[in-house]
MARGULUM-193786 format. One line per field, with one value per residue (C-alpha): x negated, y, z negated; residue number from 1; residue in three letters. Coordinates in steps of 0.5 Angstrom, whole numbers, plus 500, padded with zeros to 3 digits. Each point is the difference from the previous one (the first is absolute). Layout:
N
px X,...
py Y,...
pz Z,...
num NUM,...
residu ALA,...
END
This chain:
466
px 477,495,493,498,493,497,502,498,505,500,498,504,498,504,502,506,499,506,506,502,494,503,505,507,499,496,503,496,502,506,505,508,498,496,504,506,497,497,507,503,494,502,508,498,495,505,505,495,496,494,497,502,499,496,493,499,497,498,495,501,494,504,499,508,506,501,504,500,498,498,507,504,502,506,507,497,505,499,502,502,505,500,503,493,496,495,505,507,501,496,504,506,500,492,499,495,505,499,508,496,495,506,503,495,498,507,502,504,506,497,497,507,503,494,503,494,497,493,497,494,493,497,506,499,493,501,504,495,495,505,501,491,500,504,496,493,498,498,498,492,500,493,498,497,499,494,500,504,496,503,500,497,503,498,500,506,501,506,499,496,496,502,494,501,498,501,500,494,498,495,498,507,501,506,502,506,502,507,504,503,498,506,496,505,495,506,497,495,501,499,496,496,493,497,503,496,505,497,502,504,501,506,504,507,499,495,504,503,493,497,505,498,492,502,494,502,499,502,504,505,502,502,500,504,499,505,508,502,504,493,498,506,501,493,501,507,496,494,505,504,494,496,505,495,497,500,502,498,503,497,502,501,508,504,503,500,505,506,499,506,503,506,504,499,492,499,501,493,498,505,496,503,497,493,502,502,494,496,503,499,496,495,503,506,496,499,506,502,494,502,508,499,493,506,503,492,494,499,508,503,506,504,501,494,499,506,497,493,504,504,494,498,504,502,492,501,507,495,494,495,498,497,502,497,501,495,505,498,492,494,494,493,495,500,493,499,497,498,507,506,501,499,504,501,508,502,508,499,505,494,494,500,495,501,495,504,496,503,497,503,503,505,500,507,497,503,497,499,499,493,497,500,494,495,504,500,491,498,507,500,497,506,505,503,502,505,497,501,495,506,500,504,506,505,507,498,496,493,495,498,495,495,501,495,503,506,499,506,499,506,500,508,496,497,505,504,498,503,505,502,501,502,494,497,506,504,506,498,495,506,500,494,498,505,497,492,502,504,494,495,505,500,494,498,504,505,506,504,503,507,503,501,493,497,504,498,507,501,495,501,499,493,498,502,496,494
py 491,497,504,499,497,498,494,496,493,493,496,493,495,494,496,505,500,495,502,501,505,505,504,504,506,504,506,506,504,498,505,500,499,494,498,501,495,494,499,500,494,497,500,497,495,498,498,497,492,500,501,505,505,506,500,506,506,507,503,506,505,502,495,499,502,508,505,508,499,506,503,496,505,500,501,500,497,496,504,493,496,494,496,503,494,496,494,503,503,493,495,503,493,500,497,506,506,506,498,493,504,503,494,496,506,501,506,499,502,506,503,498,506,504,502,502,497,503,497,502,499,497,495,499,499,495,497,499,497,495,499,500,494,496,499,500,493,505,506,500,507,504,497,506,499,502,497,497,496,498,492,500,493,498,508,501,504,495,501,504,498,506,500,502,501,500,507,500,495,501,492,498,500,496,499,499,498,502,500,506,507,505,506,503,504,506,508,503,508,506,504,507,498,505,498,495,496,500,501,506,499,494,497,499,493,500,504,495,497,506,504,495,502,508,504,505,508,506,503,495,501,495,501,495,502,497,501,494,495,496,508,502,493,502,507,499,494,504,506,495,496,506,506,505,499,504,497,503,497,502,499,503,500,506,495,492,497,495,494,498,493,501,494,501,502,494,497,501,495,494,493,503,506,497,496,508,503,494,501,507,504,505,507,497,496,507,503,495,501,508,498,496,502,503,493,498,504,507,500,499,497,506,498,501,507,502,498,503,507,499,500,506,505,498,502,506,501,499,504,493,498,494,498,503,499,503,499,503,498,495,498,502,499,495,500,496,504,496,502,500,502,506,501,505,500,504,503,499,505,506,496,503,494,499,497,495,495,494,494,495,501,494,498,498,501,493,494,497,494,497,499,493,501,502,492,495,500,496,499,507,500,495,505,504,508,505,506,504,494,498,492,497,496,496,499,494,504,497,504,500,495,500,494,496,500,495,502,504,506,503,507,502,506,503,501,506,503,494,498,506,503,494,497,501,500,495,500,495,495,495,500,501,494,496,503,499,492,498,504,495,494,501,502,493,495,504,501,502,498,500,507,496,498,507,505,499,505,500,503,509,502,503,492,498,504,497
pz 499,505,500,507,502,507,501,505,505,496,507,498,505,499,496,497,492,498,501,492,499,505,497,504,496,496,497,498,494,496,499,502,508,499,493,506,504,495,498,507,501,494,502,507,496,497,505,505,500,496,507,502,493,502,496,498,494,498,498,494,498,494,494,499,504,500,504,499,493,499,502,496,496,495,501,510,503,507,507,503,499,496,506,504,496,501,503,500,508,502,497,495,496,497,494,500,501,495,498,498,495,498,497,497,497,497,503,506,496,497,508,502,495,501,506,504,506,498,495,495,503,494,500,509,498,495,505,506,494,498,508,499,495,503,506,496,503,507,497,498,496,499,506,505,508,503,507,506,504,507,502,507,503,507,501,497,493,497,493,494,494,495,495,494,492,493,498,495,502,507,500,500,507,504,507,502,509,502,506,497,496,498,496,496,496,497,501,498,497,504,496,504,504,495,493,496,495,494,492,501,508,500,506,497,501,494,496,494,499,501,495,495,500,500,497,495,502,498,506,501,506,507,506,505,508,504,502,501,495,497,498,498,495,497,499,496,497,497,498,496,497,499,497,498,506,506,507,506,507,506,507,507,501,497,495,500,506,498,503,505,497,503,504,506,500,495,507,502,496,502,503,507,500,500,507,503,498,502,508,500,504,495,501,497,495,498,501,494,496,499,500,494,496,494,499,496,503,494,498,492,497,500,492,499,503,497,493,501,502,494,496,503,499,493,498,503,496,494,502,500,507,500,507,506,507,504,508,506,497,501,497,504,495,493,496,493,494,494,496,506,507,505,506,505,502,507,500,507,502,499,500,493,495,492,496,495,494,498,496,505,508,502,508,502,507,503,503,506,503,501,507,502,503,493,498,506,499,506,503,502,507,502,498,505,499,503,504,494,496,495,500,506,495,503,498,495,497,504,501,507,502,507,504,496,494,498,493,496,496,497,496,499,496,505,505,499,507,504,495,496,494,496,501,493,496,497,504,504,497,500,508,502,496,503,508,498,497,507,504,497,500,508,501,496,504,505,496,494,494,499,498,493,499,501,502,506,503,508,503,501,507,498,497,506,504,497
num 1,2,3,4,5,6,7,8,9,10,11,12,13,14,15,16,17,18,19,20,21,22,23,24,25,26,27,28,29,30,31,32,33,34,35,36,37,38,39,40,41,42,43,44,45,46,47,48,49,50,51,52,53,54,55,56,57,58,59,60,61,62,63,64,65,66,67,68,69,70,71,72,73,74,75,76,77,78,79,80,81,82,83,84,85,86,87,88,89,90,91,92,93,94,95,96,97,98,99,100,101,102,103,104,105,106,107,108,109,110,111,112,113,114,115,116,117,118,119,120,121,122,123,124,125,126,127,128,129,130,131,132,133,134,135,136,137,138,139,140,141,142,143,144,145,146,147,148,149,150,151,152,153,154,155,156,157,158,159,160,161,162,163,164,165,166,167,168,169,170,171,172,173,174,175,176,177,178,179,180,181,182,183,184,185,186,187,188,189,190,191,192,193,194,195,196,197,198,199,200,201,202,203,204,205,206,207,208,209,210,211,212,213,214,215,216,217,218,219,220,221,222,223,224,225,226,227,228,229,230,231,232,233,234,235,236,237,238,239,240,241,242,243,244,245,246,247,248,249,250,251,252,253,254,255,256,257,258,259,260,261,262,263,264,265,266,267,268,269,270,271,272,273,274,275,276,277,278,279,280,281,282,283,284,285,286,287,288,289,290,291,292,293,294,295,296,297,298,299,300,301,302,303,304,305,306,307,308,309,310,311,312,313,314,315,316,317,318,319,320,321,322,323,324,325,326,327,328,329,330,331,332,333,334,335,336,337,338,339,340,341,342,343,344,345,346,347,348,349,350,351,352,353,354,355,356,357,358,359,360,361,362,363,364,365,366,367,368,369,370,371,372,373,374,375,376,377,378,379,380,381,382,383,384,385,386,387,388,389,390,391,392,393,394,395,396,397,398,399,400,401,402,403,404,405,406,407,408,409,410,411,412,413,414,415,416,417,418,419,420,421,422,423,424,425,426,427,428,429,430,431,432,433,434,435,436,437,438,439,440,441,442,443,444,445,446,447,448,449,450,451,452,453,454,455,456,457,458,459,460,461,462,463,464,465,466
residu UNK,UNK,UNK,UNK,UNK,UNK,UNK,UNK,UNK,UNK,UNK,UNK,UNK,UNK,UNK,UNK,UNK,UNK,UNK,UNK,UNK,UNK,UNK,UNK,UNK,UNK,UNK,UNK,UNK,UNK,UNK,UNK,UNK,UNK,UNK,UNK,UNK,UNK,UNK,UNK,UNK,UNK,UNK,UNK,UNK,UNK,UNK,UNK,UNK,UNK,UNK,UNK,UNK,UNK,UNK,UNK,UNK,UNK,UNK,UNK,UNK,UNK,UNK,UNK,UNK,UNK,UNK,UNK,UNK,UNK,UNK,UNK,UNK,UNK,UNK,UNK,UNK,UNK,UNK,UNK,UNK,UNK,UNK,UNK,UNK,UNK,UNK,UNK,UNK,UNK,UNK,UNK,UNK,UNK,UNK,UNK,UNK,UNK,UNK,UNK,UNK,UNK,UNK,UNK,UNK,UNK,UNK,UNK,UNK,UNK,UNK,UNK,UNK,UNK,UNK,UNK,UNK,UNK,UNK,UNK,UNK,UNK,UNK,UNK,UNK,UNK,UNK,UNK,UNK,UNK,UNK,UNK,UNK,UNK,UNK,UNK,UNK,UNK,UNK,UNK,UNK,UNK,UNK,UNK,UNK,UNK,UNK,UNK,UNK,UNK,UNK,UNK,UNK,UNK,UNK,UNK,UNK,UNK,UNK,UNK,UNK,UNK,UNK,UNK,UNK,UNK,UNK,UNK,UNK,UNK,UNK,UNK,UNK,UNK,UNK,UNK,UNK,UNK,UNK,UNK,UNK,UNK,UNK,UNK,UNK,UNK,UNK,UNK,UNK,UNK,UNK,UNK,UNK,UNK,UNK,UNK,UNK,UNK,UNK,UNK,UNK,UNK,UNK,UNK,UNK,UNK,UNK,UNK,UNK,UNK,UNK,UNK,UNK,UNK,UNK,UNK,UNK,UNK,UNK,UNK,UNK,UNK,UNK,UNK,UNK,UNK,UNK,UNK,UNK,UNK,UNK,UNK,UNK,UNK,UNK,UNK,UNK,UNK,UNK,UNK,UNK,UNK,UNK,UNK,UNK,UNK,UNK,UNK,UNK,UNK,UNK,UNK,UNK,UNK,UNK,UNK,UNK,UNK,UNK,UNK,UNK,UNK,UNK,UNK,UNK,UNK,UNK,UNK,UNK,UNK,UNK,UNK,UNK,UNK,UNK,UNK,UNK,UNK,UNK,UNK,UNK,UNK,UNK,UNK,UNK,UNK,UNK,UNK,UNK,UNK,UNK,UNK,UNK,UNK,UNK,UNK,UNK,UNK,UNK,UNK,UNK,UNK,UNK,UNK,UNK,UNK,UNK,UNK,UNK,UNK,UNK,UNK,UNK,UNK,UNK,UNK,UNK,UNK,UNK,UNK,UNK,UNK,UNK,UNK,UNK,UNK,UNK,UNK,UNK,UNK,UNK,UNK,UNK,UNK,UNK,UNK,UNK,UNK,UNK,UNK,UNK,UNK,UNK,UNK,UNK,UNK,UNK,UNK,UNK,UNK,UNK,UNK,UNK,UNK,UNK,UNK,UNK,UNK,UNK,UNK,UNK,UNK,UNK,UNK,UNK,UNK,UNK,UNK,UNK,UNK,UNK,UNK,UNK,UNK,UNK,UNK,UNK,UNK,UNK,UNK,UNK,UNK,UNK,UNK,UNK,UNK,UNK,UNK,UNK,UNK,UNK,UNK,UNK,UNK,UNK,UNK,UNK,UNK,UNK,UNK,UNK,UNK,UNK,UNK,UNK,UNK,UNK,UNK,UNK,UNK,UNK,UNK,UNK,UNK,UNK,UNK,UNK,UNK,UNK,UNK,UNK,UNK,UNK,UNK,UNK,UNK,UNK,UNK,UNK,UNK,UNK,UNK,UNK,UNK,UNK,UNK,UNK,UNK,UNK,UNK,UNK,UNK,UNK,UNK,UNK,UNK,UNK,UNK,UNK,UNK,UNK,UNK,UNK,UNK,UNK,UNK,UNK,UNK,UNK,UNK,UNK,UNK,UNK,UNK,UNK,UNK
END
């Protein structure tokens, strides 16, 4: 994650720095997206002449390759296929496809058994680190950015110095020029404006380091706000880890929403669905918005709801009602005392309010993309936004530039609004890597590579619009 400072041009007057000290890409972050494009990079490097190997690196804030740590809880599994890897979609043959973990870890044949095309989240994340290790030689961990500075060539903005630090270490400070940025930073949790996180405030996405730590308490009793799949894993997770506690899940809807994962809605999410929703015109943007909010946004795996009422109705066949569902409810106040929590929760149908205390309250409340703009630092002015102020990205994924400004900035994250709701998801990493490596190839000398070497795909009509 980059901390935004004011940050003024680097005016270069010729001579250039020497060509070997100009790099093509610089990544920002190095989660499944910029992890996706290093491998891509790296299967082009190595199908081209020396001369012609991109140059690239990435820089991490965490101290070693991590993904939703907080959420690797035993016996999740994914709700992507493994097919929907970081390589397979662009090039089938990779050496770095999830089948290749597989079999170096001996376990191809097991899988194959297993029957399921959704593995485990602990075994996918060790997957994307094995994928992480070996590309170690371009990734530098515990790094933070702080600033993009613009570099101002005979009044144009043709490359960026990023700045960055060592975290811990404010002295230790490296410049890096570059022809191309791709901010690819991951989410941050939503949490409500006037909620503090703290000992017994959490995000989800804290939770298996904070359940770690928990402080004991004489109530025991949790409360997990959210309806979606996340809060539905943390309160299943927190009844079962905690069986003389009680687990009370808080949420607006009268009762957790299936997600639709049948065939036919899947299909929002296939490379081509980004190309029609890319063309078409913000009312039906909406329109495809609402229609297919159920396939990810606030929906639970069906086996999952139907085990969490289960357990319900058992307990109240034996009298013991561990698990509570406050549905057609929210919460307007939270307030820490010395030993737990307090909150106000609303059954919004009447209005009517109930006080409930807690020792700890868990925030499966959803993230959201960071605002490129709080990232870019001084390359913000020489980015163009749409009238509603979202940042103006083009097909390839490139931010929108003033004509001053020849430099690439690339946020595959940040693009749900021009390029859908698999913008921040896994199904398409693969491909997008594949779109952001071909833009840059054009955009460094005018063409692409063969299809071969960087899956590049014949252009769609909305690339080709571009």
């Amino acid at each position: 994650m980059l901390t935004p400072l004011t940050g003024g041009s680097a005016v270069v007057k010729r001579p250039l720095p020497a060509e070997t000290d100009v790099q093509d890409i610089v990544g920002i972050g190095f989660g499944p997206s910029n992890l996706a494009l290093a491998i891509a990079a790296r299967e082009h490097n190595a199908r081209v002449p020396a001369s012609q190997a991109l140059r690239l690196s990435f820089l991490e804030r965490q101290p070693q390759f991590g993904w939703h740590r907080g959420m690797l809880l035993d016996g999740a599994t994914m709700q992507v296929s493994y097919l929907k890897d970081l390589v397979t979609l662009r090039n089938p043959t990779s050496d770095f496809s999830y089948l290749s973990f597989l079999q170096e870890r001996k376990r191809l044949v097991d899988f194959i058994n297993h029957k399921t095309m959704y593995p485990l989240r602990q075994e996918f994340h060790d997957y994307l680190e094995w994928a992480a290790r070996r590309l170690g030689d371009v990734v530098e961990y515990d790094t933070h950015v702080v600033e993009l500075r613009p570099v101002v060539i005979d009044g144009v903005v043709d490359m960026v110095d990023v700045v960055s630090r060592r975290d811990g270490n404010p002295d230790d400070t490296v410049v890096r020029r570059t022809r191309n940025v791709v901010i690819a930073v991951g989410l941050e949790p939503r949490t409500p404006p006037e909620v503090d996180l703290g000992e017994r405030i959490w995000h989800n996405h804290d939770l298996l380091q904070r359940v770690a730590s928990i402080p004991s308490t004489p109530r025991n009793r949790f409360i997990v706000v959210g309806a979606g799949q996340s809060a539905a894993e943390v309160t299943e997770f927190l009844h079962t880890r905690y069986p003389q506690a009680e687990v009370v899940a808080v949420f607006a809807r009268y009762g957790y929403s299936p997600a639709d994962s049948s065939s036919f809605a899947n299909q929002i999410f296939d490379p081509s669905a980004v190309d029609d929703f890319y063309l078409s015109s913000r009312p039906v943007k909406d329109m495809f918005n609402a229609y297919h909010r159920g396939t990810n946004y606030s929906v639970v795996d069906e086996n999952l709801i139907d085990e969490l009422y289960r357990r319900i109705y058992q307990e109240k066949v034996h009298g013991t009602e561990r698990l509570r569902i406050m549905r057609a409810s929210r919460m307007v106040d939270v307030t820490t005392l010395a030993n737990g929590v307090r909150t106000r929760i609303e059954f919004l149908p009447t209005g009517e309010q109930k006080t409930v205390d807690a020792d700890i309250v868990v925030l499966a409340t959803g993230y959201r993309a960071r605002d490129p703009h709080r990232i870019l630092g001084g390359m913000s002015p020489h980015c163009l936004d749409d009238s509603a102020g979202r940042p103006r990205v083009d097909r390839d994924y490139r931010l929108a530039t003033s004509d001053d400004t020849t430099v690439g900035l690339y946020v595959p994250g940040a693009s749900e609004h021009t390029h859908g709701i698999s913008s921040t998801l896994l199904s398409n990493v693969a491909v997008r890597a594949g779109e952001i490596l071909r833009s840059v190839l054009r955009r460094n000398d005018g063409r692409c590579s063969p299809s071969g070497d960087t899956g590049c795909f014949e252009d769609s009509p909305a690339l080709a619009a571009h």
